[in-house]
C-alpha positions in Angstrom: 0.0 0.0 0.0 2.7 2.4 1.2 4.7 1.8 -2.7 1.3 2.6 -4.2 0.8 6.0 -2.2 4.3 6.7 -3.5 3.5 6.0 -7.0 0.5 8.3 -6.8 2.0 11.5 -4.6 4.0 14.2 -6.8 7.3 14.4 -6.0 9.2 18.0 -5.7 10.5 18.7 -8.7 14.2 19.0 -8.0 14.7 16.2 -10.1 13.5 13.3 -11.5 11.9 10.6 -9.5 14.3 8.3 -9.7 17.0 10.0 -7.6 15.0 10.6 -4.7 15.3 7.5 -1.9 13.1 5.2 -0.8 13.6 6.9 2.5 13.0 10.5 1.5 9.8 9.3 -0.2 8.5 7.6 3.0 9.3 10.5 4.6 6.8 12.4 2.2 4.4 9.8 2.8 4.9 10.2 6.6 4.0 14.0 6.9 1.4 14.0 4.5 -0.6 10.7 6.3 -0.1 12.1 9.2 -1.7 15.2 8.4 -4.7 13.2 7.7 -5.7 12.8 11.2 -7.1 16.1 13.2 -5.3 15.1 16.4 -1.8 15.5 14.9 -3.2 18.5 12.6 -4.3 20.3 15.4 -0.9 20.2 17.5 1.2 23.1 16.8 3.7 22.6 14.2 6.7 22.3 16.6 5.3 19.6 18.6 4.8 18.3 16.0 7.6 18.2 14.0 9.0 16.4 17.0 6.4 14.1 17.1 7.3 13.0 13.2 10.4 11.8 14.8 9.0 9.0 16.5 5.8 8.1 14.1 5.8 5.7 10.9 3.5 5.3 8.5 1.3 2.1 8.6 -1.4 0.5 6.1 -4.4 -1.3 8.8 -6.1 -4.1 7.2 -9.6 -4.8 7.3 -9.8 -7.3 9.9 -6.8 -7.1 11.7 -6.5 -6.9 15.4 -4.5 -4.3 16.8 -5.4 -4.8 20.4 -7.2 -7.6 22.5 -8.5 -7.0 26.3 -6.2 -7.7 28.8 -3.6 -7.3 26.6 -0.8 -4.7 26.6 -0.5 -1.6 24.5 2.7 -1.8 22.3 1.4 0.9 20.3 -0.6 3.9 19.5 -2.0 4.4 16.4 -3.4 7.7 14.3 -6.2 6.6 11.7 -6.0 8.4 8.0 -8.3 7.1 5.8 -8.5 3.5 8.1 -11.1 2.9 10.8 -11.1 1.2 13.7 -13.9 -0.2 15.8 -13.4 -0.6 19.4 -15.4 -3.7 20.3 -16.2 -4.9 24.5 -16.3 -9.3 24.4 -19.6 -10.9 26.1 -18.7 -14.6 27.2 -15.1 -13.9 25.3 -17.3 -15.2 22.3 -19.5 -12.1 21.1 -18.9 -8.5 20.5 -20.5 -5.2 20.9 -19.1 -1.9 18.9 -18.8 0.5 21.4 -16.8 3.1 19.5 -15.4 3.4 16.2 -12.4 5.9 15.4 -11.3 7.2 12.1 -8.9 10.5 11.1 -10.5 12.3 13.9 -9.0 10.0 16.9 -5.8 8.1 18.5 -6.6 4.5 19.4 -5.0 3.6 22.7 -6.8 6.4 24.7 -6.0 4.3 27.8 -2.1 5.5 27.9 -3.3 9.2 27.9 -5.2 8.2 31.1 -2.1 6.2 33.0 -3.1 2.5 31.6 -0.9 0.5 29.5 -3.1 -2.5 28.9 -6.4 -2.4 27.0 -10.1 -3.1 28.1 -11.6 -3.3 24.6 -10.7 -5.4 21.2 -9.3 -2.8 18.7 -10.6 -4.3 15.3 -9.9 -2.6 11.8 -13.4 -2.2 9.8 -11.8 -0.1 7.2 -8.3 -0.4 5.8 -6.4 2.4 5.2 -3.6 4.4 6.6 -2.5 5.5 9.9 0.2 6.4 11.8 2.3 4.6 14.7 4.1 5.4 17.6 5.6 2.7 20.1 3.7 3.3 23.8 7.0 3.9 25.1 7.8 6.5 23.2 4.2 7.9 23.1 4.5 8.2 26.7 7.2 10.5 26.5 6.0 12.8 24.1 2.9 12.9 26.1 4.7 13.8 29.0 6.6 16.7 27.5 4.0 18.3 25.4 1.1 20.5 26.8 -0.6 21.2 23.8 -0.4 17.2 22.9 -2.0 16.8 26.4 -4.3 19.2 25.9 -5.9 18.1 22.6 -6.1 14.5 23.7 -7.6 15.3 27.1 -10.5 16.5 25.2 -10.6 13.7 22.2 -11.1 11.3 25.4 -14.1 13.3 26.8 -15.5 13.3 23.4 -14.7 9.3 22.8 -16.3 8.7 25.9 -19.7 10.8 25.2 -19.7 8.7 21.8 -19.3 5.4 24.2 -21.7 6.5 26.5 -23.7 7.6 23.1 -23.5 3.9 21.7 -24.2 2.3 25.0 -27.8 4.0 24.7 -28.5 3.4 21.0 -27.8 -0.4 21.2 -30.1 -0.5 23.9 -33.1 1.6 23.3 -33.0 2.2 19.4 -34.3 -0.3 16.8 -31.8 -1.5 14.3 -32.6 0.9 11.5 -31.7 3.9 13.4 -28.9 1.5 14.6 -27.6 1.2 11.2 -28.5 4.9 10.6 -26.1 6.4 13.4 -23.2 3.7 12.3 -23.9 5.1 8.6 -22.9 8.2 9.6 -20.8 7.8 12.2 -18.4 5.5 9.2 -18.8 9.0 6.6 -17.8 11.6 9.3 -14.7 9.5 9.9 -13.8 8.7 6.1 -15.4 11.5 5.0 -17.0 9.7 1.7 -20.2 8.2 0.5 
């Protein structure tokens, strides 16, 4: 996926395309993904620029499990055009989509509130890209950034009013307006039909 983005970005025009690296073209593929996601846009650009340091960009798959309950956080990751559904097991067997996060989230709110070790399966419903940044070194920026503290203090008040949000709807509301809210909820986040 990440050769294919390559293929399709314009490359400055200091010379031809064939000189420039691998590297320096990932590189261009890093800042542009990451500016994808409205966390990261909204930090200011010396935060991060330092931030870039420690992020790489990723392609999530449809289907693939970033994080099971009970299970550590290794990373954080910063949805693009990917989305991610966080789903709560009944019985370890069923689950229940309590929240789903696209450009305009971080999945692994629980290391911005002091946990390292997830309560929810992180599944991806939409594949796409993101970007990544070890918890260890998430940790770090998080401790040294204000403004990075700031804008994901309130992402997790919002992600928790969409929780609290879903918790309702799956309970009281029949499954078209189910389906309805979910609709919508998936075209805010990838913003297409």
């Amino acid at each position: 996926m990440i050769e294919t983005v390559l293929n399709l970005l314009p490359l400055p025009s200091v010379g031809p395309p064939t000189t420039q690296s691998k590297r320096e073209r990932a590189g261009q593929v890093a800042r542009r993904a990451s500016i994808e996601n409205s966390l990261l846009a909204a930090v200011p650009r010396k935060e991060y620029r330092r931030l870039l340091a420690g992020l790489e960009p990723v392609t999530l798959t449809f289907g693939e499990v970033l994080y099971e309950p009970g299970e550590t956080i290794r990373h954080v990751y910063f949805p693009g055009a990917s989305l991610v559904s966080l789903l709560t097991l009944t019985d370890g067997h069923q689950a229940l989509e309590v929240g789903l996060i696209g450009r305009e989230g971080m999945v692994g709110i629980p290391l911005v509130l002091g946990h390292n070790v997830s309560s929810v399966r992180a599944l991806v419903q939409g594949t796409g890209t993101a970007m990544r940044m070890t918890s260890a070194h998430f940790r770090k920026e998080f401790g040294l950034s204000l403004p990075l503290q700031q804008v994901l203090y309130r992402y997790t008040h919002t992600l928790m009013a969409q929780i609290s949000q879903t918790a309702v709807c799956n309970r009281f509301h029949v499954v078209e307006t189910r389906l309805a809210r979910w609709l919508l909820m998936t075209h805010d986040r990838v913003k297409s039909d």
